[in-house]
N, C-alpha and C positions, 0 to 999 in steps of 0.2 A: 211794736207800739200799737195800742190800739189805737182806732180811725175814733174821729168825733162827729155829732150831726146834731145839727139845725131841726126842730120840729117844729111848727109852724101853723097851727091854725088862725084863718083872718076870715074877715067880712071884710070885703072892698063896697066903698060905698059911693066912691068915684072911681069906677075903672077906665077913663081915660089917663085923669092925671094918675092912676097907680102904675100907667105904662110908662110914667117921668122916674115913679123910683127903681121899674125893673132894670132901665137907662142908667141911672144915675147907682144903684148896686152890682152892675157888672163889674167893675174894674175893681172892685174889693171881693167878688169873687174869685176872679180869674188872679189875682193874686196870692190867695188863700188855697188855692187847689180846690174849690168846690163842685162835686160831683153830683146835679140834682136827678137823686131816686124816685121823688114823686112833686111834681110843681103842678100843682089843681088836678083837676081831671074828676072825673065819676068815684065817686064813693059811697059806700053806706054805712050810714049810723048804727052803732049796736048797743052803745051806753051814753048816755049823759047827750050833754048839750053838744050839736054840733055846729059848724061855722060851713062859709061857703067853700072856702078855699085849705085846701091841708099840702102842706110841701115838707119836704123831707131833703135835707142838703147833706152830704158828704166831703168831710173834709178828712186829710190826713192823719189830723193828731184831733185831738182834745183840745190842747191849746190853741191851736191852727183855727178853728171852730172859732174857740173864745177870744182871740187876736180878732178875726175878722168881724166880729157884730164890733169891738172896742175900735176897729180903725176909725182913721179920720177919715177913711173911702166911705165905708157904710155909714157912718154918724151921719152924714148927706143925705145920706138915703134913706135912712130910718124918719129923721124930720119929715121930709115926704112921705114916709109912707105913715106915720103918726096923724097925720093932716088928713088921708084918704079912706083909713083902711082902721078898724079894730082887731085886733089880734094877740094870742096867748104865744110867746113863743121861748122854746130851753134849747139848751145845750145836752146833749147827752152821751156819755162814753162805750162807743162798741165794746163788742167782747171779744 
């Protein structure tokens, strides 16, 4: 079975309260099996628009992936981060 992933680019515009929904999105990770490949850190641009923050999550399935942004864990946490933060984010099917 292929693994599914979280991609993630945001602008945090409150990085205080975006530490309410890193709080408030663990337990719908640790649920999900979420394995984060890249959560911020140094990057550079090479096409298009870039954001501040790019995270990359690891889940076991695809569905797994898509379960977890749909729980009622994350739905918490996305209102918060909705509120702090702009961001593009998909689902997408390893190989």
């Amino acid at each position: 079975m292929a693994k599914g992933y979280w991609i993630a680019r945001v602008d945090v515009r409150d990085p205080e309260r975006y530490k309410d929904y890193v709080a408030a999105a663990k337990p719908a990770f640790e649920k999900y099996g979420a394995n984060f490949l890249a959560r911020g850190g140094a990057f550079t641009p090479l096409e298009g628009q870039a954001r501040g923050r790019n995270v990359i999550i690891e889940f076991p399935s695809l569905q797994h992936a898509v379960d977890c942004y749909n729980s009622p864990e994350y739905q918490i946490a996305a209102k918060i981060r909705q509120q702090v933060a702009d961001a593009e984010m998909v689902v997408v099917e390893g190989v």
